[in-house]
C-alpha positions as CSV (number, residue, x, y, z in Angstrom):
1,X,-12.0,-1.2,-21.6
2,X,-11.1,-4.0,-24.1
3,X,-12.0,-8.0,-23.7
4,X,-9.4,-10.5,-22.4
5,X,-10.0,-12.3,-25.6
6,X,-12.5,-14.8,-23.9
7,X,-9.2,-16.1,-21.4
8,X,-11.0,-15.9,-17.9
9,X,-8.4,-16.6,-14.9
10,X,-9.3,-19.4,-12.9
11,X,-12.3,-17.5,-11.6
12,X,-14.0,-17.1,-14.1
13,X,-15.9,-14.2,-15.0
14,X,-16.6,-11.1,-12.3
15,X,-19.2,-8.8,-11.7
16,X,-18.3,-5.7,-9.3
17,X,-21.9,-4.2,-7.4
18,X,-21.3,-0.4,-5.8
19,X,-23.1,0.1,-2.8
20,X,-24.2,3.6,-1.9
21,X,-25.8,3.9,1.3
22,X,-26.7,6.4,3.4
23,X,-23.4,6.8,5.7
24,X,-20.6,4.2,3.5
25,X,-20.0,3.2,0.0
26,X,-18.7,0.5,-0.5
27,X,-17.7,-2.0,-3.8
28,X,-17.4,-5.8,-4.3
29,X,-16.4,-7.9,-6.5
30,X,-17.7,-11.3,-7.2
31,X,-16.7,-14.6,-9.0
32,X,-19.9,-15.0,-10.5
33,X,-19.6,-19.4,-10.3
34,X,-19.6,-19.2,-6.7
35,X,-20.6,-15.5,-5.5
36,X,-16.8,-15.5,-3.9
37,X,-16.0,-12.2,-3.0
38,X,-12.4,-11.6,-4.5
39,X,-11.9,-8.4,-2.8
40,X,-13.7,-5.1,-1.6
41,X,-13.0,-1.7,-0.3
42,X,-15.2,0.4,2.1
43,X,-15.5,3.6,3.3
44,X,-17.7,6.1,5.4
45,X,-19.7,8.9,3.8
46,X,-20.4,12.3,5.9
47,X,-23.6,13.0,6.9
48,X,-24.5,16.5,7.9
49,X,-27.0,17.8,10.4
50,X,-27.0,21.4,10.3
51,X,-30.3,21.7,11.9
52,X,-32.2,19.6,14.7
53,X,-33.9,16.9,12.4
54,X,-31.7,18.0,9.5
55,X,-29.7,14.7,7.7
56,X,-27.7,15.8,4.5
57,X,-24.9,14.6,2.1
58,X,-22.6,16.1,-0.4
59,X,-23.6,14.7,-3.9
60,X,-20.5,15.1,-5.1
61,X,-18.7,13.8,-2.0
62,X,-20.5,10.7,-2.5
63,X,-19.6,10.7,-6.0
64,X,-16.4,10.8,-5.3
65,X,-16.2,8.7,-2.3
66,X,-18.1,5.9,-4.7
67,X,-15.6,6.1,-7.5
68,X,-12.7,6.0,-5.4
69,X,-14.2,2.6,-4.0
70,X,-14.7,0.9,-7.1
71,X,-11.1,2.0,-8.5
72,X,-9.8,0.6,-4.8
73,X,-11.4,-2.3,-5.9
74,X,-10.0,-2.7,-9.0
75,X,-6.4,-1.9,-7.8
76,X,-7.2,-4.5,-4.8
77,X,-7.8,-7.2,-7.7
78,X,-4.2,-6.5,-9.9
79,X,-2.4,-6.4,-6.2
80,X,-3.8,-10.3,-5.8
81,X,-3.4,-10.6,-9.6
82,X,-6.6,-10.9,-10.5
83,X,-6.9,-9.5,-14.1
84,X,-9.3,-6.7,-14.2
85,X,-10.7,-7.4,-17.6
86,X,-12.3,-10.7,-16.3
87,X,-15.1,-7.6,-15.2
88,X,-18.3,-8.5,-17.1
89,X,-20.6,-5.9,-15.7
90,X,-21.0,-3.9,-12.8
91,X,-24.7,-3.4,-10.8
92,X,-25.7,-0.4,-8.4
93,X,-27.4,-1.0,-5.2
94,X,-28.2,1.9,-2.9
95,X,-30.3,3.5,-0.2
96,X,-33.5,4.4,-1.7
97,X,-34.9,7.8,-0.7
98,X,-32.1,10.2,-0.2
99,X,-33.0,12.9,-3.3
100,X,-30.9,14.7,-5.3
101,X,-31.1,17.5,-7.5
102,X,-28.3,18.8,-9.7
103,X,-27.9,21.2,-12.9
104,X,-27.9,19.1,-15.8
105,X,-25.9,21.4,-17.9
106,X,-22.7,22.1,-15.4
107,X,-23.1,18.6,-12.9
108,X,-23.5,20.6,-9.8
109,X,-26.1,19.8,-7.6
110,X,-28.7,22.5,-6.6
111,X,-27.9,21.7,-2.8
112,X,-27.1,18.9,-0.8
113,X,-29.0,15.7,-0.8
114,X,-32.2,15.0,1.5
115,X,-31.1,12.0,3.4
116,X,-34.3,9.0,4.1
117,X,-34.8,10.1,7.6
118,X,-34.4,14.0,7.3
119,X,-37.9,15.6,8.8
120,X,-37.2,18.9,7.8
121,X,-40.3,18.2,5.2
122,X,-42.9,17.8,8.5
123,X,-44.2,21.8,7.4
124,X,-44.6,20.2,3.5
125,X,-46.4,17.3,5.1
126,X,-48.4,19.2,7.1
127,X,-49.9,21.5,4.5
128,X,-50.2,18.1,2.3
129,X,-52.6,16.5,4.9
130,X,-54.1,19.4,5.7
131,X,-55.4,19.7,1.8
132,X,-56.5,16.0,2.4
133,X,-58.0,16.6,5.2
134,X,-55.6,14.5,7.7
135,X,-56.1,11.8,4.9
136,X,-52.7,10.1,5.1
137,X,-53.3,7.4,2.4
138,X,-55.4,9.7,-0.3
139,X,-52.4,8.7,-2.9
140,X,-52.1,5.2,-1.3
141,X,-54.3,3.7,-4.5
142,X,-52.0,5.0,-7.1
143,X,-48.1,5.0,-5.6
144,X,-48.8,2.3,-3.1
145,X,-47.1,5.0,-0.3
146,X,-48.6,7.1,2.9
147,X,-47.5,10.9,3.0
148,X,-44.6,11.0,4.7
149,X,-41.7,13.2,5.5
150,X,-39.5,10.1,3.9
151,X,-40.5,10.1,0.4
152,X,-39.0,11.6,-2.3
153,X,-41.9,13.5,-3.5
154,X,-42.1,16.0,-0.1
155,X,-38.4,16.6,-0.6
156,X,-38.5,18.0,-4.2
157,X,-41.1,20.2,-3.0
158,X,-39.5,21.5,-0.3
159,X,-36.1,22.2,-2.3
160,X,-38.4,24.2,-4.5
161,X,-39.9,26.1,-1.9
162,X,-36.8,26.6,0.7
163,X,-33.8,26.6,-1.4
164,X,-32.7,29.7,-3.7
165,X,-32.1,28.9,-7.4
166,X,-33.9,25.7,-7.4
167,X,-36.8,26.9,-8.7
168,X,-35.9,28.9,-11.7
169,X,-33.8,25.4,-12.3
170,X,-36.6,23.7,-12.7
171,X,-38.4,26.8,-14.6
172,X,-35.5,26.7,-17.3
173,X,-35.5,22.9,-17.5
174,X,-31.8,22.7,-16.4
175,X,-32.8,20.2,-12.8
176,X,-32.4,16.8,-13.3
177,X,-33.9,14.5,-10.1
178,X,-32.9,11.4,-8.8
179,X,-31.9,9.0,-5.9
180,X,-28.4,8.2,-5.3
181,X,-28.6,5.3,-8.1
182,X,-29.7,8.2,-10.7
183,X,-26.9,10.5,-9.6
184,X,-24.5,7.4,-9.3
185,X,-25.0,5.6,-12.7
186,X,-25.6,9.6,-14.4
187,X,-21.8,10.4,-13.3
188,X,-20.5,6.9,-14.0
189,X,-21.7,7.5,-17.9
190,X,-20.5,10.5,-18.2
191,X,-22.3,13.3,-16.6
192,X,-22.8,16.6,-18.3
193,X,-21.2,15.4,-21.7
194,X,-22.8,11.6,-21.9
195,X,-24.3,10.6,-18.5
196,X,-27.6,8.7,-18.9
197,X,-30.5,10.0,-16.9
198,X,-32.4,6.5,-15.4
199,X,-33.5,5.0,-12.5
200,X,-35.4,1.5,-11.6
201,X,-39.1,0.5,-10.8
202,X,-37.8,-0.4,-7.3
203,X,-36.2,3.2,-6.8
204,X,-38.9,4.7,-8.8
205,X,-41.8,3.4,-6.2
206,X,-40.4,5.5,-3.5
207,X,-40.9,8.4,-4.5
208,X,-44.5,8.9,-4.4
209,X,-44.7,9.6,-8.2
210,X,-44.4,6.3,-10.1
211,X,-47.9,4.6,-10.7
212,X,-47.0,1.8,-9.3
213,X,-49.6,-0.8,-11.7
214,X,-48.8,0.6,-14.3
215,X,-44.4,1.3,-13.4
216,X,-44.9,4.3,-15.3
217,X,-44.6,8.5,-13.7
218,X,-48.6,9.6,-13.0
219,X,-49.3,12.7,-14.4
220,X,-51.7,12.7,-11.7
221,X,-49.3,12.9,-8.9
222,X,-46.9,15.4,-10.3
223,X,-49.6,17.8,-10.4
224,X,-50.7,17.0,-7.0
225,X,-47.0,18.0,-5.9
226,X,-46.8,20.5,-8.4
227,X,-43.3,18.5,-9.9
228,X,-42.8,19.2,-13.7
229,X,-41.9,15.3,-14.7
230,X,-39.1,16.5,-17.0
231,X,-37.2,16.7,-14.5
232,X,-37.4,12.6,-13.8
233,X,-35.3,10.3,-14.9
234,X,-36.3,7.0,-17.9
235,X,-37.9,4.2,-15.3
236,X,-35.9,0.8,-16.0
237,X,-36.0,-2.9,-14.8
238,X,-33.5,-3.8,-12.6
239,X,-31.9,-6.3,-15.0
240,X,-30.7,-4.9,-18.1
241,X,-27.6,-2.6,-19.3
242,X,-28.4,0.9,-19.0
243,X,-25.1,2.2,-20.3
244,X,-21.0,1.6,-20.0
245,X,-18.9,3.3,-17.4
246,X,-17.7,6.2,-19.3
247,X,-14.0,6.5,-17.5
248,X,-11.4,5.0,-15.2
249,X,-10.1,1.1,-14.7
250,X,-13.2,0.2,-16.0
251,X,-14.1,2.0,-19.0
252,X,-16.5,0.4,-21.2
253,X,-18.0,-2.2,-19.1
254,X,-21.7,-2.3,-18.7
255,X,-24.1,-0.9,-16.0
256,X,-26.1,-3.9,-15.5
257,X,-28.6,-4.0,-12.8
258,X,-29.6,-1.2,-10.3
259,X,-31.8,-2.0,-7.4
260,X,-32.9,-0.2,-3.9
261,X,-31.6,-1.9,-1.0
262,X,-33.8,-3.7,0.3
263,X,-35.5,-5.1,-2.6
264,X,-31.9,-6.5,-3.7
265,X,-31.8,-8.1,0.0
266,X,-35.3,-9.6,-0.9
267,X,-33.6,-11.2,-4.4
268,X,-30.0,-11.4,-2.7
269,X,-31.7,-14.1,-0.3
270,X,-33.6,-15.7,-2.9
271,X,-37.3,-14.4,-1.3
272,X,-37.9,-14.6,-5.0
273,X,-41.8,-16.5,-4.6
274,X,-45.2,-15.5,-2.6
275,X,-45.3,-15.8,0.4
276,X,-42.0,-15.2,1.4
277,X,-39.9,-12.6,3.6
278,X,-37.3,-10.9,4.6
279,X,-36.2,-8.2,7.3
280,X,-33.0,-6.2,6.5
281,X,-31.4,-4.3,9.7
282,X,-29.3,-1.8,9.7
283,X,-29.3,2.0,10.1
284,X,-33.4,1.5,10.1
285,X,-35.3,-1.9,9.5
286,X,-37.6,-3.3,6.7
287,X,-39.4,-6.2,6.2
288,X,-40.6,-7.2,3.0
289,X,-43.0,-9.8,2.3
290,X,-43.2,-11.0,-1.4
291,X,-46.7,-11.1,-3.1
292,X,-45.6,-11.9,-6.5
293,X,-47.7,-10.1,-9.2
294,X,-50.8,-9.1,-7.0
295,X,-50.6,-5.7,-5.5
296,X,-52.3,-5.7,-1.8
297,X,-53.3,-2.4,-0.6
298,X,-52.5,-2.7,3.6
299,X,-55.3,-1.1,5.6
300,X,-53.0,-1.5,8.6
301,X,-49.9,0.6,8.2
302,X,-47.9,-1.4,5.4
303,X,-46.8,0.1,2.2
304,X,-47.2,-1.6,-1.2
305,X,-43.9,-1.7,-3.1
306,X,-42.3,-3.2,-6.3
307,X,-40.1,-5.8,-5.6
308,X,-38.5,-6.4,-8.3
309,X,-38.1,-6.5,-12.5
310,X,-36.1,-9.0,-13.8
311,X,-35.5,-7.8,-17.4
312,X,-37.9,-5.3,-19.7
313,X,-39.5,-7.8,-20.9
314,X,-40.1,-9.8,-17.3
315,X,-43.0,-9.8,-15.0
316,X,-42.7,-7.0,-12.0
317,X,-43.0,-8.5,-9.0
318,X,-44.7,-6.8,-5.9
319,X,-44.5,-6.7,-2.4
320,X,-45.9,-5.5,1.1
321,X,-42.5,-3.5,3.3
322,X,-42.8,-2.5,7.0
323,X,-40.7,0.5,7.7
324,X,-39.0,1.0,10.5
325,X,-37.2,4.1,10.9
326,X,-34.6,3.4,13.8
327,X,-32.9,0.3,14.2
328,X,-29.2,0.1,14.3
329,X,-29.1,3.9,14.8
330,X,-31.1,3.6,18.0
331,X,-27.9,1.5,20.0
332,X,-25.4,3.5,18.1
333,X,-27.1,6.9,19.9
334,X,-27.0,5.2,23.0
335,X,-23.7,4.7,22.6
336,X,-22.0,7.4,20.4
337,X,-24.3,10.2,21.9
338,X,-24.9,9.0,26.0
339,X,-22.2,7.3,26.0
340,X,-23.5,3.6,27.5
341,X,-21.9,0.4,27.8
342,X,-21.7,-2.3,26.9
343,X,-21.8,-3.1,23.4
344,X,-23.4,-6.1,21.2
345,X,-20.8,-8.8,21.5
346,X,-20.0,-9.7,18.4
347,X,-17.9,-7.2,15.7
348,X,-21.0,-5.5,13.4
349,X,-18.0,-5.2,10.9
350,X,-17.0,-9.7,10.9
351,X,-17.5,-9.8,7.3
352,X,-14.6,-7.8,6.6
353,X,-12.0,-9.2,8.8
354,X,-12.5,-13.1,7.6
355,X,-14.5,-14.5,10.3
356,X,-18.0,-15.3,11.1
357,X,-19.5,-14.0,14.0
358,X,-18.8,-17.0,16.0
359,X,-15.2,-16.9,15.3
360,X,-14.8,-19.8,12.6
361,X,-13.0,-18.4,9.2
362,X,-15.5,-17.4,6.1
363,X,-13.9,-19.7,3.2
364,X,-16.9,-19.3,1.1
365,X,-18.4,-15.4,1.4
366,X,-14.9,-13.8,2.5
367,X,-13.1,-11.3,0.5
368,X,-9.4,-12.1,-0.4
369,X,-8.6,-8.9,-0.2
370,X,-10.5,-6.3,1.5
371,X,-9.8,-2.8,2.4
372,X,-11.5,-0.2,4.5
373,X,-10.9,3.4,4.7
374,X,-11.5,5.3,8.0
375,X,-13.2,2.0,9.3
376,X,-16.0,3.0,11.7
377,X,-18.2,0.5,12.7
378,X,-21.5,1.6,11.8
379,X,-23.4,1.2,15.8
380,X,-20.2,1.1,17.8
381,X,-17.3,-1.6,18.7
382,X,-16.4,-4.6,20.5
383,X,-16.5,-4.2,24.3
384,X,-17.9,-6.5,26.9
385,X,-20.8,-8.8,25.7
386,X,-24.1,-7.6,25.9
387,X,-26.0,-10.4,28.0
388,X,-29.7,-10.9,29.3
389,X,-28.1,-11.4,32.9
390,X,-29.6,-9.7,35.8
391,X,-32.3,-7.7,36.3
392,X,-34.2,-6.2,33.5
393,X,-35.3,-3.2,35.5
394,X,-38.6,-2.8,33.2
395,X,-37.3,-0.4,31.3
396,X,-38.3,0.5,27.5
397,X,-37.1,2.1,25.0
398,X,-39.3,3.5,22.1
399,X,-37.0,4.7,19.2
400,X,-38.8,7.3,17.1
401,X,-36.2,10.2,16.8
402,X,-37.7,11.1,13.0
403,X,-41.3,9.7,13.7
404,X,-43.0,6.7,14.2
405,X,-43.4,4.9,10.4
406,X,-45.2,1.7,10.3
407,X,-48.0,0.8,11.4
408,X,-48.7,4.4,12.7
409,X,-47.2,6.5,10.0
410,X,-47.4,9.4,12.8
411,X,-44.6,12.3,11.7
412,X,-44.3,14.1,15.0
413,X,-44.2,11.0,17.1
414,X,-41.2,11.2,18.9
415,X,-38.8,8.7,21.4
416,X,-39.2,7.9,24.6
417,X,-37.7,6.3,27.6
418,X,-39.8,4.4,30.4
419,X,-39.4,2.7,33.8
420,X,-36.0,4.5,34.3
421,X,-35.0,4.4,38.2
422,X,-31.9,5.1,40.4
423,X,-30.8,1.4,40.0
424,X,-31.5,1.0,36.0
425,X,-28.4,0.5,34.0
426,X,-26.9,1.2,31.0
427,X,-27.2,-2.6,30.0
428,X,-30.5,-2.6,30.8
429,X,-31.3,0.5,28.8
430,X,-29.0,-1.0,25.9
431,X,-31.3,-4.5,26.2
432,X,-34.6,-2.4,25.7
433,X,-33.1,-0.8,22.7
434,X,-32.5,-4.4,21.0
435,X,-36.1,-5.2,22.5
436,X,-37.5,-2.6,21.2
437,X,-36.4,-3.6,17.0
438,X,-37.8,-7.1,17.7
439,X,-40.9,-5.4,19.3
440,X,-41.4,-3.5,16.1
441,X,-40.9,-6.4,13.8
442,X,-43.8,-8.1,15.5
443,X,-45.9,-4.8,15.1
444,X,-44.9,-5.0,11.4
445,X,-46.1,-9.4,11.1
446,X,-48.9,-8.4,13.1
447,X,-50.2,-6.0,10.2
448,X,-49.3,-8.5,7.4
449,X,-51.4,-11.1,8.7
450,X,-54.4,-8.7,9.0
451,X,-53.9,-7.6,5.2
452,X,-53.3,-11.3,4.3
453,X,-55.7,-13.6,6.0
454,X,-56.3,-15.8,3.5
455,X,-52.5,-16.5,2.3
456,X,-50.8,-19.0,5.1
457,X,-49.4,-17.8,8.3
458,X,-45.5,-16.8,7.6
459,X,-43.3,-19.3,10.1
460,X,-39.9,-18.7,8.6
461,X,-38.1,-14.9,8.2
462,X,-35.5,-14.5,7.0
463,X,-32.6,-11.9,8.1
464,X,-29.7,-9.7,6.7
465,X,-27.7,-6.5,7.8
466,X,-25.0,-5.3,9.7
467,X,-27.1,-5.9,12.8
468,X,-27.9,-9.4,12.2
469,X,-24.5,-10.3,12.8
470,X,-25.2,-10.1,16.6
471,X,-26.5,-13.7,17.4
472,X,-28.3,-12.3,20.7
473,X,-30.2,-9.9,18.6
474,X,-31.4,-12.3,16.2
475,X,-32.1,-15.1,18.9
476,X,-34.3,-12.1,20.7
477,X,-36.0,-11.6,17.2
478,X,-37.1,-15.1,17.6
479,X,-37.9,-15.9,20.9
480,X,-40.4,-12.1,21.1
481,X,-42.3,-13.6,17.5
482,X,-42.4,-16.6,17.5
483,X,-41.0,-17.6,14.5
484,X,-38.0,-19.5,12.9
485,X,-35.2,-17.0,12.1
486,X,-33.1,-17.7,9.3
487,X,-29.8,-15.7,8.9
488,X,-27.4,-16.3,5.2
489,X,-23.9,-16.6,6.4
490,X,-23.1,-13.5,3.8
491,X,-23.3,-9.2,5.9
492,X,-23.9,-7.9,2.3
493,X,-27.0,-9.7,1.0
494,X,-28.3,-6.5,-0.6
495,X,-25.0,-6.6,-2.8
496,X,-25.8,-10.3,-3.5
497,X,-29.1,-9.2,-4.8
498,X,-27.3,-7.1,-7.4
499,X,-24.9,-9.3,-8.6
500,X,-27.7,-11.7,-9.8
501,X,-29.5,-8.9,-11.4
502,X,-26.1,-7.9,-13.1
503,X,-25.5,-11.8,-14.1
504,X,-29.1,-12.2,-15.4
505,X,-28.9,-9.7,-17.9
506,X,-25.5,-10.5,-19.2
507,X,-26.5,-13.7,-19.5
508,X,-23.4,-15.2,-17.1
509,X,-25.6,-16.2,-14.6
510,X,-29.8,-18.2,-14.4
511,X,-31.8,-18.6,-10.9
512,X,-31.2,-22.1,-11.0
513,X,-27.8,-21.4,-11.2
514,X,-27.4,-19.2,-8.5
515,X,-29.6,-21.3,-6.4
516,X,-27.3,-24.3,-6.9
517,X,-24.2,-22.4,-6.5
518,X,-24.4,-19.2,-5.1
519,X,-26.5,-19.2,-1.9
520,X,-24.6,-18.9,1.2
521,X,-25.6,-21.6,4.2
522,X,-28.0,-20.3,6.8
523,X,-27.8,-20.4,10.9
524,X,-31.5,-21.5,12.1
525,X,-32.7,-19.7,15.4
526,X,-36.0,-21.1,17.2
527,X,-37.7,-19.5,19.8
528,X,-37.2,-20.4,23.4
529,X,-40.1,-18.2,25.0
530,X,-44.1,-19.4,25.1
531,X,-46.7,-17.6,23.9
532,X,-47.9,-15.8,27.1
533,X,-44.2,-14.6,27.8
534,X,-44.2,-12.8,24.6
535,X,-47.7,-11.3,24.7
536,X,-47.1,-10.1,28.3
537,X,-43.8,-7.9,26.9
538,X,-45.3,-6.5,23.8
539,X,-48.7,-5.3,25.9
540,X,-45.9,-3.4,27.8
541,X,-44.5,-2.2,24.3
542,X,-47.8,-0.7,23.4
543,X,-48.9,1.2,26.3
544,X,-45.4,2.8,25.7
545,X,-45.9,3.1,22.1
546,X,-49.2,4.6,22.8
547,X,-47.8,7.8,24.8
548,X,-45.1,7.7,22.2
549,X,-47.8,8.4,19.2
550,X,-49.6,11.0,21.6
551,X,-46.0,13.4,22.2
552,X,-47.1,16.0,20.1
553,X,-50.6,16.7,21.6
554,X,-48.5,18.8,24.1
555,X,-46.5,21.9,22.1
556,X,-44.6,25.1,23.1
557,X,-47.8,26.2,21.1
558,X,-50.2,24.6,23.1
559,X,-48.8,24.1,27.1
560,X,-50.9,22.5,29.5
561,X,-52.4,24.5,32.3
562,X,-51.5,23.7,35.5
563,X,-53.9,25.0,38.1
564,X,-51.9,27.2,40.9
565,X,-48.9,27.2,38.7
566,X,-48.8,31.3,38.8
567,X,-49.0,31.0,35.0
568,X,-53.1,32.2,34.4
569,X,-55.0,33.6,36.9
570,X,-57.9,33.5,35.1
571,X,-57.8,29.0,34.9
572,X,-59.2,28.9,38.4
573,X,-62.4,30.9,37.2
574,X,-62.5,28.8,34.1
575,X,-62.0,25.5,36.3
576,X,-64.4,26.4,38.6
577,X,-67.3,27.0,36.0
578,X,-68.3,23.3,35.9
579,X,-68.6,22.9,39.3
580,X,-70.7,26.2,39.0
581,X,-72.9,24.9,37.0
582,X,-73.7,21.5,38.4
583,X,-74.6,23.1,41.8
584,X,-77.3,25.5,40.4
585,X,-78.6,23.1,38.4
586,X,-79.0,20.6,40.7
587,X,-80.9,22.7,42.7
588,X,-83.3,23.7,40.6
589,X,-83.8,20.1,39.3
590,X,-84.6,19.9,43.4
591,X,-86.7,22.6,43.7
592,X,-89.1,21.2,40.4
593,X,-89.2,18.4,41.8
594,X,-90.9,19.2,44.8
595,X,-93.3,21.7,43.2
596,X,-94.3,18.9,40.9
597,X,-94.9,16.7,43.6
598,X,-97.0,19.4,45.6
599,X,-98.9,20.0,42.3
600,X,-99.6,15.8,42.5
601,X,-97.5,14.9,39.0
602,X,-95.6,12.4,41.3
């Protein structure tokens, strides 16, 4: 794609970010003086559950899916006559730990990708702890990560060991690995005949293989997961080109920043110095707490992450992250799957239609021109507002479908229902679900101030996602931590995050730049509860929690014995054993005693 011959329109110049996620694509496209977004196009990705715990994608459906949206894009900005050559450079953002493998000589992949919360991997995990001995940080120290069935590193191995032809891939050096950014920006430059095989730190530190002082792959850790590192791709910044787009509308134009999701939230809402953090809910839920160039290892559930590169040449920046596994996809399942009503108030999809959630028009953040194919709002539409009226009923709702991830990091944990009685209703089980995501943000604070006593107390989080859209949700995430919420009037700061990266390394854009003209306002929530009011709910939360975490100590494997339940005759000999042997030996401890005394030793 040729220049313009330095003529801008009155925009100025563009940068376009692609968004791969886990169940949409989607691509904007900024005016880089303002972060204006000129125009976007979204649409939904697939996901396939063939098996119970199973969460797939096609690799090449998202390819195509992701191509289609950026040309859409493109098309979107000729339609409002936009000239598409005003395109300086386009960044990658996506959901981190899906894992791809494909055949580097034909571009096919070996088999579909592993989605983040698949936990067909709990058998790999198993064995893994079981050679630690139940040791779930033993590579903590090195990748910053607990073993878990999310991690890239468990689902190579398990494609090696489950899936025909994978194997004797790797064997004959044809497998090439990589998250979706890999596969993405591989295919964008080209693919078998040219693509570039790369990935950055903040992608890279996922995976369970990077060092994570050194941003480097560990020899070490390959070996422990027996993972020949050819088949890895380069490890990059997250600002700097990596290659040009090798075909379509924009041909030519440089590949400029690639970042994980979250960590491009983090830099999106400018969570750039120590100290600060952010909480990005969606699908699942992460909260990331910046601790600039020291890496803290947690001793209370928290992984240690890179949070971001700016540039080769630039300092890597670390932080602490609290997973959470199931946040938006908890009240979606109650809604798509049981069926309950009603639904959060306010549109998750706002962004796209011009408004804010409160009605008023977005003139600063709002595309021009946006477009959505098969729009499906991610956790369910508009119905009647969703309202803390009436009785609560005590019920709670403890969403680990996949697992319970931090602070517990407890694979077969699995979710639960309490308090459920012939009057609860479906609003109240709906409210315990929204409960239950600020519940687990408190879990997650609660473990950064242990790991951080000396830094001072965090007052001030900052939030982004879909989800945050809902001002009940986010005034709930207040009032149950006590803190000051801050929300950016922008749904997509994870693609804001990008577009920095993107205009850092071209050069169109500084920080103090972006800070001055770039950062969206903010609606401030305060809490309206006291101290005692949110202590007594989250004691509730953890006696739940703690049956939660205790699920798989009863198995098909393992049932529990009921006495009289016809199932083993032989329990009521067994049972009756103690009692047995208490009788007898208290007599005899009688009888002693009295000889002793007759004998005068009393």
């Amino acid at each position: 794609m040729s220049g313009n011959g330095g003529h801008r329109s009155k925009f100025g110049s563009l940068i376009g970010v692609l968004y791969v996620g886990h169940t949409c694509c989607k691509c904007l496209i900024y005016a880089t003086r303002n972060a204006e977004v000129l125009t976007c196009h979204e649409s939904s990705l697939e996901c396939l559950s063939p098996q119970s715990g199973w969460v797939e994608v096609d690799p090449l459906a998202v390819w195509e899916t992701a191509r289609m949206c950026l040309e859409t894009a493109v098309q979107n900005l000729i339609i409002l006559d936009i000239n598409p050559h005003d395109i300086v450079a386009v960044g990658v953002c996506n959901q981190r730990e899906t894992t791809v493998l494909w055949d580097r000589t034909t571009g096919e992949p070996l088999c579909n990708a592993i989605g983040w919360c698949d936990t067909r991997t709990s058998s790999v995990v198993g064995s893994i702890l079981q050679r630690v001995r139940g040791k779930k940080n033993y590579l903590k120290s090195v990748c910053g990560l607990t073993v878990s069935n999310c991690f890239s590193a468990v689902k190579i191995r398990w494609m090696m060991e489950n899936v025909a032809g994978v194997q004797q891939a790797v064997d004959d050096g044809r497998a090439a690995f990589g998250t979706l950014d890999s596969w993405i920006i591989w295919m964008l430059t080209g693919g078998v005949e040219a693509g570039i095989h790369v990935t950055d730190v903040t992608n890279a530190a996922r995976t369970m293989l990077m060092n994570l002082e050194r941003c480097v792959w560990d020899e070490r850790l390959c070996r422990f997961f027996r993972i020949p590192s050819k088949i890895l791709p380069e490890i990059r910044s997250c600002s700097e080109v990596y290659g040009y787009i090798n075909d379509g509308p924009l041909s030519g134009i440089p590949i400029a920043s690639c970042l994980g999701d979250q960590q491009a939230a983090l830099l999106g809402q400018m969570c750039i110095n120590a100290g600060q953090a952010n909480c990005t809910i969606d699908e699942g839920m992460f909260v990331l707490f910046n601790t600039a160039q020291e890496i803290i290892d947690s001793d209370h559930g928290l992984l240690s992450t890179v949070a971001f590169q700016l540039g080769p040449r630039g300092a890597v920046y670390y932080a602490l992250e609290g997973a959470i596994a199931h946040a938006g996809s908890s009240i979606g399942w109650l809604r798509q799957t049981l069926a309950l009503e009603p639904a959060p108030s306010e549109p998750m999809n706002s962004s796209l239609t011009g408004l804010f959630p409160d009605g008023t028009p977005n003139t600063q953040l709002v595309a021009s021109f946006c477009s959505v194919s098969s729009p499906v709002p991610p956790y369910g539409g508009d119905s009647k507002p969703l309202t803390s009226s009436g009785p609560r009923g005590g019920v709670i709702f403890v969403p680990a479908f996949s697992g319970y991830y931090t602070p517990y990091w407890r694979y077969k944990a699995r979710g639960m229902m309490f308090g459920i009685t012939l009057q609860t209703t479906p609003q109240q089980i709906m409210y315990a679900a929204h409960e239950a995501i600020c519940h687990q943000v408190r879990e997650v604070l609660e473990s950064l101030a242990k790991d951080c006593p000396t830094w001072p107390r965090l007052t001030k989080l900052t939030v982004g996602g879909d989800l945050s859209e809902q001002r009940f949700l986010v005034q709930m995430l207040s009032d149950l931590n006590g803190l000051l919420v801050e929300r950016p009037q922008t749904s997509t700061p994870a693609c804001l995050g990008a577009m920095l990266a993107a205009g850092l390394a071209t050069e169109i854009l500084s920080i103090d730049q972006f800070r001055q003209n770039c950062v969206p306002p903010v609606d401030v929530f305060n809490t309206a509860y006291n101290s005692s009011q949110r202590d007594m709910k989250f004691r509730r939360w953890k006696m739940a929690v703690d049956r939660c975490l205790n699920f798989d100590s009863v198995s098909d494997s393992d049932p529990v014995k009921l006495i009289g339940d016809g199932r083993d005759p032989d329990s009521f000999v067994r049972c009756s054993i103690p009692g047995s042997v208490f009788i007898v030996s208290s007599f005899v401890l009688v009888v002693v005693a009295q000889l002793m005394k007759q004998n005068g030793f009393a």
